[in-house]
Every structure is written in C-alpha cells, then in structure tokens.
Jmol script that loads the backbone (N, CA, C; Angstrom):
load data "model"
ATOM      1  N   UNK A   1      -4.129  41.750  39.370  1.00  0.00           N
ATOM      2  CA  UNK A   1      -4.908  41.692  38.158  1.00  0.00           C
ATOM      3  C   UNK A   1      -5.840  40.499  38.236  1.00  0.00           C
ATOM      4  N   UNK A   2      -7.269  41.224  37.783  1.00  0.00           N
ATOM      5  CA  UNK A   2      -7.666  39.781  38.103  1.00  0.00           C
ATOM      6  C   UNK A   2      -8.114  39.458  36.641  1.00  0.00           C
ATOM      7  N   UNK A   3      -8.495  38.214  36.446  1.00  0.00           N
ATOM      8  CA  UNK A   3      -8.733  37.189  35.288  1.00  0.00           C
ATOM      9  C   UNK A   3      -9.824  36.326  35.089  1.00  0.00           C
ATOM     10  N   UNK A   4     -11.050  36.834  34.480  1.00  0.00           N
ATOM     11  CA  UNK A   4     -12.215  36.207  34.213  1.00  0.00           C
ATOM     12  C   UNK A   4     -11.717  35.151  33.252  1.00  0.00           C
ATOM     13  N   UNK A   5     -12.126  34.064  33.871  1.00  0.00           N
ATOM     14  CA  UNK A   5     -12.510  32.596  32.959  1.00  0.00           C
ATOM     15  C   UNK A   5     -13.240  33.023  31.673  1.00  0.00           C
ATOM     16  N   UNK A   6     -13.058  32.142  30.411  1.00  0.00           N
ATOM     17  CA  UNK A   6     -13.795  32.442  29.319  1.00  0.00           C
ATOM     18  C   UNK A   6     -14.279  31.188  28.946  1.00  0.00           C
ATOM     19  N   UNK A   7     -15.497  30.960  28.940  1.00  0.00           N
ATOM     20  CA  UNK A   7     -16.090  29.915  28.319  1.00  0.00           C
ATOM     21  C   UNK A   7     -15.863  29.364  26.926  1.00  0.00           C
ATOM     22  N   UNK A   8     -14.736  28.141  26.825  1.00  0.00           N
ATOM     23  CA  UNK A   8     -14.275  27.667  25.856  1.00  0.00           C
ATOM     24  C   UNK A   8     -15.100  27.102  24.772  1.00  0.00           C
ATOM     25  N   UNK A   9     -16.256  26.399  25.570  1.00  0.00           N
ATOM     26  CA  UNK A   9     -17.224  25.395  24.961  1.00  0.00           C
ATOM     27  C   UNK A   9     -17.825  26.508  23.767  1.00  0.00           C
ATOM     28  N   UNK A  10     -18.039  26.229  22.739  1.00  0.00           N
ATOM     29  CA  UNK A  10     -18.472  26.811  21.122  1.00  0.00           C
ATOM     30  C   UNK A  10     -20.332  25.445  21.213  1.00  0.00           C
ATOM     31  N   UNK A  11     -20.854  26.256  20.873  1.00  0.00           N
ATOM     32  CA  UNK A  11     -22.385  25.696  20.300  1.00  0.00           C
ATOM     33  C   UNK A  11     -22.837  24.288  19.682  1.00  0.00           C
ATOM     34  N   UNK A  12     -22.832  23.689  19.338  1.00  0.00           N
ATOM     35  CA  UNK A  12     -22.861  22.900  17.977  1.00  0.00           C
ATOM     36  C   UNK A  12     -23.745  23.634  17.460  1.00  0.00           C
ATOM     37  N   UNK A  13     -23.411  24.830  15.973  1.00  0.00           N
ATOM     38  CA  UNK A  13     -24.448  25.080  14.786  1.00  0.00           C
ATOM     39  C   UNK A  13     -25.799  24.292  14.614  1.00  0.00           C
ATOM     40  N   UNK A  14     -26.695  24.654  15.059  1.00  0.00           N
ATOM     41  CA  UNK A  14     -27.867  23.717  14.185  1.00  0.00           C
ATOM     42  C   UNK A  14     -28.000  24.502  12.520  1.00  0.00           C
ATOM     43  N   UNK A  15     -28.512  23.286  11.935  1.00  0.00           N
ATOM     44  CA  UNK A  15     -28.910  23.336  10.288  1.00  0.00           C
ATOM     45  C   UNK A  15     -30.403  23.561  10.500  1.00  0.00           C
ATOM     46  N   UNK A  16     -30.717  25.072   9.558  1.00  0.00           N
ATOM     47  CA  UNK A  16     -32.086  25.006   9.477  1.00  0.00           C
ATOM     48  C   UNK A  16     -32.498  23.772   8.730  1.00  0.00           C
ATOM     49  N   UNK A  17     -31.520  23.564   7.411  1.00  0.00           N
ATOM     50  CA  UNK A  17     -32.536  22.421   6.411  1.00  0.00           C
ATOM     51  C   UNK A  17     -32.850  21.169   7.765  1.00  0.00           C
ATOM     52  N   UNK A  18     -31.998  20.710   8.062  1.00  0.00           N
ATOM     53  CA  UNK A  18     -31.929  19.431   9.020  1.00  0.00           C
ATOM     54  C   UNK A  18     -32.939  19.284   9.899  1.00  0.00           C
ATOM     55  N   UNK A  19     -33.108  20.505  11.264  1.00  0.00           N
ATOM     56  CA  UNK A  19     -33.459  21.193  12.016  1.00  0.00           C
ATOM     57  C   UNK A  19     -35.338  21.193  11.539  1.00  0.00           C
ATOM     58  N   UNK A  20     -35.525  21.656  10.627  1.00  0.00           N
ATOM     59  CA  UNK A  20     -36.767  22.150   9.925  1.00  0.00           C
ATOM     60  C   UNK A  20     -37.409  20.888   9.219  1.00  0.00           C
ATOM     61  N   UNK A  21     -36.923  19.452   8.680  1.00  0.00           N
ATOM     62  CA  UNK A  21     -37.388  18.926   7.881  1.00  0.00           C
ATOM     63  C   UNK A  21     -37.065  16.938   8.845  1.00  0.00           C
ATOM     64  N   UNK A  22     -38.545  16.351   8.657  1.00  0.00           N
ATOM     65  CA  UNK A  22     -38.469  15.127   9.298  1.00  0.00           C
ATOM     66  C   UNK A  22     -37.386  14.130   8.844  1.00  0.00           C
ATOM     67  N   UNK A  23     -36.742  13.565  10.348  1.00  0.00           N
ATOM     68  CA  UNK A  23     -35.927  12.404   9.738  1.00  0.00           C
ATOM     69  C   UNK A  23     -35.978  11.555   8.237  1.00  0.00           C
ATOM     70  N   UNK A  24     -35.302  10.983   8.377  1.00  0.00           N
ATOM     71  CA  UNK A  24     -34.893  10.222   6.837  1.00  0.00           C
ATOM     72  C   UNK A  24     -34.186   8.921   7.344  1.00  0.00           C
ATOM     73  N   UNK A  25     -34.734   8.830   7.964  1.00  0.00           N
ATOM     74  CA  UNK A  25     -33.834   7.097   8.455  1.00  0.00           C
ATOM     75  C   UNK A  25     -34.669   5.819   7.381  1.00  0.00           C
ATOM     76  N   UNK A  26     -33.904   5.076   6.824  1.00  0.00           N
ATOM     77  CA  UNK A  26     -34.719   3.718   6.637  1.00  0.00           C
ATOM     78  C   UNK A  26     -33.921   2.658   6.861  1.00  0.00           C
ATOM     79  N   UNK A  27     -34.735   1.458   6.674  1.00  0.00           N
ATOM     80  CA  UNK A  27     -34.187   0.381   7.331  1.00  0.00           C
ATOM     81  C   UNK A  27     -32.854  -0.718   6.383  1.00  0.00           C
ATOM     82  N   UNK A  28     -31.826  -0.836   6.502  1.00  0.00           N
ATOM     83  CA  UNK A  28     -30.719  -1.072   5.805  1.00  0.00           C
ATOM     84  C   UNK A  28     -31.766  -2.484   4.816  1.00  0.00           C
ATOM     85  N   UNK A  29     -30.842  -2.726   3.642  1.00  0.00           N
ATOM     86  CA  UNK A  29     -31.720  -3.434   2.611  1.00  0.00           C
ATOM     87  C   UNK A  29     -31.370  -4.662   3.179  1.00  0.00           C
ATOM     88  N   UNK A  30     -31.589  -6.005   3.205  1.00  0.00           N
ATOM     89  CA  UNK A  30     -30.968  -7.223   3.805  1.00  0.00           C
ATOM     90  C   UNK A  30     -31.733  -7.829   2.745  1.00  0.00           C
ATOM     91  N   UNK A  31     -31.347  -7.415   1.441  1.00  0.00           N
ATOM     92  CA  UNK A  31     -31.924  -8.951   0.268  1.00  0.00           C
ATOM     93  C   UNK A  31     -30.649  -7.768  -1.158  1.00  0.00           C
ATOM     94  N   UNK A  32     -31.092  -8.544  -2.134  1.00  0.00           N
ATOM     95  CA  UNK A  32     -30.052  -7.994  -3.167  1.00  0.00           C
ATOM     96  C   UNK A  32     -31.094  -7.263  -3.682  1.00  0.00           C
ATOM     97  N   UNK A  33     -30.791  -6.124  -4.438  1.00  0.00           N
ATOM     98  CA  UNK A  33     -31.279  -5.276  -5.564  1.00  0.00           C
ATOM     99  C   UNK A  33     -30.644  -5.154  -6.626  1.00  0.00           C
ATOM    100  N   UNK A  34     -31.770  -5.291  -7.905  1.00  0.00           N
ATOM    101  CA  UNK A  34     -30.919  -5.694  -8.984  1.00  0.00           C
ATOM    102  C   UNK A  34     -31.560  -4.001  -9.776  1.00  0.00           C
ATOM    103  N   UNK A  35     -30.948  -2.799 -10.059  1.00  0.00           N
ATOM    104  CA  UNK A  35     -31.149  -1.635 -10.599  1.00  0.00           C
ATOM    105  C   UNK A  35     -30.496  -1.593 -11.640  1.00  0.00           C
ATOM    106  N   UNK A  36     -30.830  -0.301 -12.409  1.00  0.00           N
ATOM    107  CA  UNK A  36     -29.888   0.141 -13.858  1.00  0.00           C
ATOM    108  C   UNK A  36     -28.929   0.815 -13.051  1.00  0.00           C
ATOM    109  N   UNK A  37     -28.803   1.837 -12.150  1.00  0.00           N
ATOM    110  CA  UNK A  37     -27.900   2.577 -11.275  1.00  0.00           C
ATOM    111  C   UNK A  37     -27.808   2.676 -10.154  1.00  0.00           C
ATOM    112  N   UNK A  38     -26.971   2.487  -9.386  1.00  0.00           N
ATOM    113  CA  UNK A  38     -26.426   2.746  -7.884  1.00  0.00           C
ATOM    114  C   UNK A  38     -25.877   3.980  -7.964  1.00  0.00           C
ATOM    115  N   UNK A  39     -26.300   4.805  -6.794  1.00  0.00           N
ATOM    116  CA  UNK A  39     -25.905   5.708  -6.661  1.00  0.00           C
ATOM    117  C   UNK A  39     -25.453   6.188  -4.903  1.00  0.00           C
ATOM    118  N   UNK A  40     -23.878   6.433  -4.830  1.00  0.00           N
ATOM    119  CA  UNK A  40     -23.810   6.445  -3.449  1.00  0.00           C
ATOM    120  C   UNK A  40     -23.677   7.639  -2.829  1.00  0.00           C
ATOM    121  N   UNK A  41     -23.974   8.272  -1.921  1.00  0.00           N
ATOM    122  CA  UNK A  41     -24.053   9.394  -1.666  1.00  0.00           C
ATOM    123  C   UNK A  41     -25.556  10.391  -2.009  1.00  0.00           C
ATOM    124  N   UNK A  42     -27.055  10.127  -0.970  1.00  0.00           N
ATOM    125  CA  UNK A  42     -27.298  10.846  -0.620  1.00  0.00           C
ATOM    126  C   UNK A  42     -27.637  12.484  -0.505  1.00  0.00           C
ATOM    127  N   UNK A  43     -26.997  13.136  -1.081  1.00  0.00           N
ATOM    128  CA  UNK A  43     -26.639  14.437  -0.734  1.00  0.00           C
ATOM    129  C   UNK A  43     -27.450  15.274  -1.921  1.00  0.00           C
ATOM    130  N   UNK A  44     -27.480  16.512  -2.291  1.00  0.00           N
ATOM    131  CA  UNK A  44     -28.256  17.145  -3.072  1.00  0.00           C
ATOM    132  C   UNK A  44     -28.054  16.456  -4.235  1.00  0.00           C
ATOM    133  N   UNK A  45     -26.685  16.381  -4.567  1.00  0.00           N
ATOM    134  CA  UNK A  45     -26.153  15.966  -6.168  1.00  0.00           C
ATOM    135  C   UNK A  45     -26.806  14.507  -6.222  1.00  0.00           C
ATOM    136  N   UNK A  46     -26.532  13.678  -5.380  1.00  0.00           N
ATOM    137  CA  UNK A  46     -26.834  12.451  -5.217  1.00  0.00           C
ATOM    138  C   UNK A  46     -28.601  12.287  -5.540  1.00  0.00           C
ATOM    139  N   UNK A  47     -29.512  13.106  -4.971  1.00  0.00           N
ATOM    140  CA  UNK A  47     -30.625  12.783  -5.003  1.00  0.00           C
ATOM    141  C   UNK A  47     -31.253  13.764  -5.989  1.00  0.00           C
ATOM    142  N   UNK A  48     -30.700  14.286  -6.391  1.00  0.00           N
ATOM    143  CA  UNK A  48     -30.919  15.451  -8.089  1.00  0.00           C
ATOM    144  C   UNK A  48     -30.511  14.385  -8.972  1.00  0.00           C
ATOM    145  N   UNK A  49     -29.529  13.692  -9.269  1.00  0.00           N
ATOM    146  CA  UNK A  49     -29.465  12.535 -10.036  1.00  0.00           C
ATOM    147  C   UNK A  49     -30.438  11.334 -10.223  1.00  0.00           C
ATOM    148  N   UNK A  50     -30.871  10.847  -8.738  1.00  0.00           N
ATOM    149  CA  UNK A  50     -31.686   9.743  -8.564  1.00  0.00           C
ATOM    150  C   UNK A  50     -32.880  10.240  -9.808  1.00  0.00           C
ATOM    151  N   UNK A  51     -33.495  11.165  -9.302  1.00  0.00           N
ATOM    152  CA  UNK A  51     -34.326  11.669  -9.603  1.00  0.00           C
ATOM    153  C   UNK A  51     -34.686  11.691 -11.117  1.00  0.00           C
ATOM    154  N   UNK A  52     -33.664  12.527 -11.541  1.00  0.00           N
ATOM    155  CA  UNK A  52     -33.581  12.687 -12.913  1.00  0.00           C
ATOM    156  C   UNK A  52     -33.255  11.498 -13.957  1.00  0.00           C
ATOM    157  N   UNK A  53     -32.133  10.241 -13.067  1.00  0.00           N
ATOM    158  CA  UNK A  53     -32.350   8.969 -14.041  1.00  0.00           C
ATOM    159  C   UNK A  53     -33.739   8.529 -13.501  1.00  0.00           C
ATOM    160  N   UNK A  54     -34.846   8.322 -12.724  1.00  0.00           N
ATOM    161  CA  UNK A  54     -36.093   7.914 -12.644  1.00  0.00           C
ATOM    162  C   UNK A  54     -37.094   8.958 -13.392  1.00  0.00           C
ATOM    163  N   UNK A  55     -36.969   9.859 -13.609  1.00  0.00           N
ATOM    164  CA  UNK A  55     -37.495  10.411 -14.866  1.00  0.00           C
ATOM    165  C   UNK A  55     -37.457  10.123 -16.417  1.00  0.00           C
ATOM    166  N   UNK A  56     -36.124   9.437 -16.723  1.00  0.00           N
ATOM    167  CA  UNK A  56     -35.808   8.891 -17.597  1.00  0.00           C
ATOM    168  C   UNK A  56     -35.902   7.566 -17.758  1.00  0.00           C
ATOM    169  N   UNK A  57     -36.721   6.546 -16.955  1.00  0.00           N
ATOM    170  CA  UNK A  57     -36.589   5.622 -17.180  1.00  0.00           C
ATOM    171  C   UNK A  57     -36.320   4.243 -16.246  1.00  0.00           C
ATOM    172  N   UNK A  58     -35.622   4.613 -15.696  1.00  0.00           N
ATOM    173  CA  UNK A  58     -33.803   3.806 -15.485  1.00  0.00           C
ATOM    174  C   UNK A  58     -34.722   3.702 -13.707  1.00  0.00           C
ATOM    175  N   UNK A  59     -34.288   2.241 -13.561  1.00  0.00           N
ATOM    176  CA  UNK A  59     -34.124   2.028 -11.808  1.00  0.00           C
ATOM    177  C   UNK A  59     -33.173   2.413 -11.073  1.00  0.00           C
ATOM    178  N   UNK A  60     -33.230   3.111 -10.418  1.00  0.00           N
ATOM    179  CA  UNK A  60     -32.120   3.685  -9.118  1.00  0.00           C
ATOM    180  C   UNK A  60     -32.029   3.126  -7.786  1.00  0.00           C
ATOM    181  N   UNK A  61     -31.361   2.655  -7.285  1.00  0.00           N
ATOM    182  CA  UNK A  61     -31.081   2.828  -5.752  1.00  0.00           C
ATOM    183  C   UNK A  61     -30.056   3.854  -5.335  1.00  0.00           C
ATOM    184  N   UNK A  62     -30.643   4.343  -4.522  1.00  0.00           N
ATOM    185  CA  UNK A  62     -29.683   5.721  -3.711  1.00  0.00           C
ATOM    186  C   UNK A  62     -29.525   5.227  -2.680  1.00  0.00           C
ATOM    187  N   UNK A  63     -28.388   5.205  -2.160  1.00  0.00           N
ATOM    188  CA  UNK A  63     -27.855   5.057  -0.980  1.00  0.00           C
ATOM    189  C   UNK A  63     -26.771   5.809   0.189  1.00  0.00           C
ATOM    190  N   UNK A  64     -27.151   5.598   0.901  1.00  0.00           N
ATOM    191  CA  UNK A  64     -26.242   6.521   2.053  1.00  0.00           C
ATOM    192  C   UNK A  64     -25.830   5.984   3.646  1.00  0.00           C
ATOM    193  N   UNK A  65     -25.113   5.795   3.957  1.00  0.00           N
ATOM    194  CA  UNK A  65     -24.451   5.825   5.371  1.00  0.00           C
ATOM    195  C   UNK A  65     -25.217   6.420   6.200  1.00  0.00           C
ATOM    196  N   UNK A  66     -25.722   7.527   5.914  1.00  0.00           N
ATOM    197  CA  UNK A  66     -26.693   8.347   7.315  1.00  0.00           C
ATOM    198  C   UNK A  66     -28.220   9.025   6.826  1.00  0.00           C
ATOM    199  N   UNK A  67     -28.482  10.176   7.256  1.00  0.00           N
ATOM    200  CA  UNK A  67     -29.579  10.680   7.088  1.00  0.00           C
ATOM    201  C   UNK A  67     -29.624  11.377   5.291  1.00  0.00           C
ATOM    202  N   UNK A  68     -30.505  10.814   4.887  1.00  0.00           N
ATOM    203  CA  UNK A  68     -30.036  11.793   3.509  1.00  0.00           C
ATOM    204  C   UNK A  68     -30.096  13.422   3.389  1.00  0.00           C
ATOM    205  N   UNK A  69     -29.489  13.445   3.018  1.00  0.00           N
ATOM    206  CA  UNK A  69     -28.784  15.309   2.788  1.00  0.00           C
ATOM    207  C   UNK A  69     -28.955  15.845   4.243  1.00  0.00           C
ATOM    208  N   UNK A  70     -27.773  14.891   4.911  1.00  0.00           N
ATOM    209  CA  UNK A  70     -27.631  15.077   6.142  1.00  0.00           C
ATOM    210  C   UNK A  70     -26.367  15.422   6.445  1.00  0.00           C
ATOM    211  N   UNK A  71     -25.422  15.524   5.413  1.00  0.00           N
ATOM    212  CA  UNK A  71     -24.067  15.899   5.207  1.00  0.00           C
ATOM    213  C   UNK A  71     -24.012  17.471   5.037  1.00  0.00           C
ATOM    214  N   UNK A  72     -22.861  17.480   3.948  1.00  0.00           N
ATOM    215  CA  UNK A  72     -22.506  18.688   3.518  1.00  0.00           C
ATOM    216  C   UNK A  72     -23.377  19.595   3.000  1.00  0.00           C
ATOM    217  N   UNK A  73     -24.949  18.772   2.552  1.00  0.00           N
ATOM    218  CA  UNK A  73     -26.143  19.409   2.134  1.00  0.00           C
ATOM    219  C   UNK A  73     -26.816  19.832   2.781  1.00  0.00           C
ATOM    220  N   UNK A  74     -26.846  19.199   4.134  1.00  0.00           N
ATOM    221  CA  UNK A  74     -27.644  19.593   5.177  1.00  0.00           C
ATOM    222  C   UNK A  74     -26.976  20.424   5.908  1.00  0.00           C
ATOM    223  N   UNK A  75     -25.724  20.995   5.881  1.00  0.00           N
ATOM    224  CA  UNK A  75     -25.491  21.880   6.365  1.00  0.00           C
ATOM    225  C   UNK A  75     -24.677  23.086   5.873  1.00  0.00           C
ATOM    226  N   UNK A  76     -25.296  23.053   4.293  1.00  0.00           N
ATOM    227  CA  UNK A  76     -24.668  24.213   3.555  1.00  0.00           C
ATOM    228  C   UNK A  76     -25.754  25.883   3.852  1.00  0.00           C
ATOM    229  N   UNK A  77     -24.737  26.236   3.607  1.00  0.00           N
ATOM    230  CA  UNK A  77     -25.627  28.038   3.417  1.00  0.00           C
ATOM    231  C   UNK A  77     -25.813  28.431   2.181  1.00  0.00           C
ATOM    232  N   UNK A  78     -25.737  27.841   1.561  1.00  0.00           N
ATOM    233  CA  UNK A  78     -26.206  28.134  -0.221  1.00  0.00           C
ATOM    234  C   UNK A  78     -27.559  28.516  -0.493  1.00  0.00           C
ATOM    235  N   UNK A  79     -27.674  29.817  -1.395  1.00  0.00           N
ATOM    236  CA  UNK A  79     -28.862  29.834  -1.894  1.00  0.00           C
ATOM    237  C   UNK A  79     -29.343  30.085  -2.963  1.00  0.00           C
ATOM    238  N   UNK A  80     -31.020  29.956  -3.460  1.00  0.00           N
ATOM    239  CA  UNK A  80     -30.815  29.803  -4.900  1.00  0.00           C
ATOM    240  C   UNK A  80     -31.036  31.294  -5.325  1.00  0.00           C
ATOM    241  N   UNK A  81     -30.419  31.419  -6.500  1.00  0.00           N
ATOM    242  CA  UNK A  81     -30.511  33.241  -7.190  1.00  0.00           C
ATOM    243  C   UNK A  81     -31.124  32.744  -8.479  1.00  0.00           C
ATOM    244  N   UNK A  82     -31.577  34.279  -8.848  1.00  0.00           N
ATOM    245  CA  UNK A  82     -32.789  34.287 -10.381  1.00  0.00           C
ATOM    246  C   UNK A  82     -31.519  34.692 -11.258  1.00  0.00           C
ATOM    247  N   UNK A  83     -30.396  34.788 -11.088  1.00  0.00           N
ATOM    248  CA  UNK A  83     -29.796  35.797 -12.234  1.00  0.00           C
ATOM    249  C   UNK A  83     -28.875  34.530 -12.719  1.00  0.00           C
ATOM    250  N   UNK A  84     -29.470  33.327 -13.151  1.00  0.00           N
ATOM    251  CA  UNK A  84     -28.714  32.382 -14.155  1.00  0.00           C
ATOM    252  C   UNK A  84     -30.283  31.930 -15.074  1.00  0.00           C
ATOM    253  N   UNK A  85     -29.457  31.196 -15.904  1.00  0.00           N
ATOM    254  CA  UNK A  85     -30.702  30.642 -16.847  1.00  0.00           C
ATOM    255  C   UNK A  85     -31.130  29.179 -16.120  1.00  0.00           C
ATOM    256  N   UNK A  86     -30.879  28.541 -15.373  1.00  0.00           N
ATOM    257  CA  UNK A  86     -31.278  27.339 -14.630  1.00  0.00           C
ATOM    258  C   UNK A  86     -32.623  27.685 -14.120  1.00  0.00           C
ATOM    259  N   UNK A  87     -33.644  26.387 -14.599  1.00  0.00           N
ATOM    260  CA  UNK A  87     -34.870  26.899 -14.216  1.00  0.00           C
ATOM    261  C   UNK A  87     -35.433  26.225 -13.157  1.00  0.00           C
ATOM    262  N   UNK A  88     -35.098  26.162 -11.805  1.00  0.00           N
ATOM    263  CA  UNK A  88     -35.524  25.169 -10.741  1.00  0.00           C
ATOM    264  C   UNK A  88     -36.540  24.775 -10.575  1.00  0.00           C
ATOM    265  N   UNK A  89     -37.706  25.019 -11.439  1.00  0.00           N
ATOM    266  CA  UNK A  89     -39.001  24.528 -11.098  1.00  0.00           C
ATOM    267  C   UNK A  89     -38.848  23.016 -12.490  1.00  0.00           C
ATOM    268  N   UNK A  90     -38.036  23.040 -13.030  1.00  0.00           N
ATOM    269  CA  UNK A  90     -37.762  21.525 -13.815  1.00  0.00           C
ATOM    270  C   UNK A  90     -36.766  20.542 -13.331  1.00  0.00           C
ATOM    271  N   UNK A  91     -36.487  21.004 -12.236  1.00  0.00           N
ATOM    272  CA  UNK A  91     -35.110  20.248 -11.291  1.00  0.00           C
ATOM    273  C   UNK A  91     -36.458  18.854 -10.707  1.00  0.00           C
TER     274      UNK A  91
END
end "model"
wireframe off; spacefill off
backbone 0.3
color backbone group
C-alpha cells in the first residue's frame, strides 16, 4: 500500500479589510496627554466611539498596541444589512 504525504502546512488567511486598506502605524506618544477620554482598543467599537465623543465635543485619545482595526476587526466577516433601523450613513 502505498501512502501519499499530505501537506500539513494550512495558509495564513489574508483579511480583505487589512489586505485592501494602507497601514496605520504611528509613532508611540513620548510626552503626556491630557484628554476628556482614553480610549483603549483600536478596533471598530473603539474607533466608532472615538469618533462619536469628538463629535460631541470631548478630546479623545485612542489607543492601541498594533495596527488599528487590525485585530478582531480586521479580520471579521461581518456585513452590513438594510433590514434594521440603524442608519450607517450617521455612524
């Protein structure tokens, strides 16, 4: 009997969002910032927040460890649907 080898090695997935959209690196802060909110984490929720307290007003720093929405955001399969009342063009 004979026995073909099977190639164990698996892909690494690329992320279209990631894949499709320019780095996001900046340069770590090396002085203090004095804001109304810190916000840690990056990620959709993270930068849907920033956003929305700088609409309102309020100073933000967002911050992150790596690439922003380079996590779990950057590599979700989620997509958006018409059949809720959420109106994404006010996001």
């Amino acid at each position: 009997m004979n026995i073909t080898p099977v190639n164990t090695q698996i892909a690494k997935p690329i992320s279209y969002w990631i894949d499709s959209t320019p780095d996001t690196f900046y340069p770590s802060v090396s002085h203090h910032v004095l804001v109304d909110v810190a916000i840690v984490g990056a990620g959709i929720v993270g930068v849907t927040t920033a956003n929305m307290l700088k609409k309102a007003g309020k100073t933000v720093a967002l911050i992150d460890a790596n690439q922003i929405a380079g996590g779990v955001s950057g590599h979700t399969t989620a997509k958006v649907t018409s059949l809720h009342q959420l109106i994404y063009s006010r996001i």
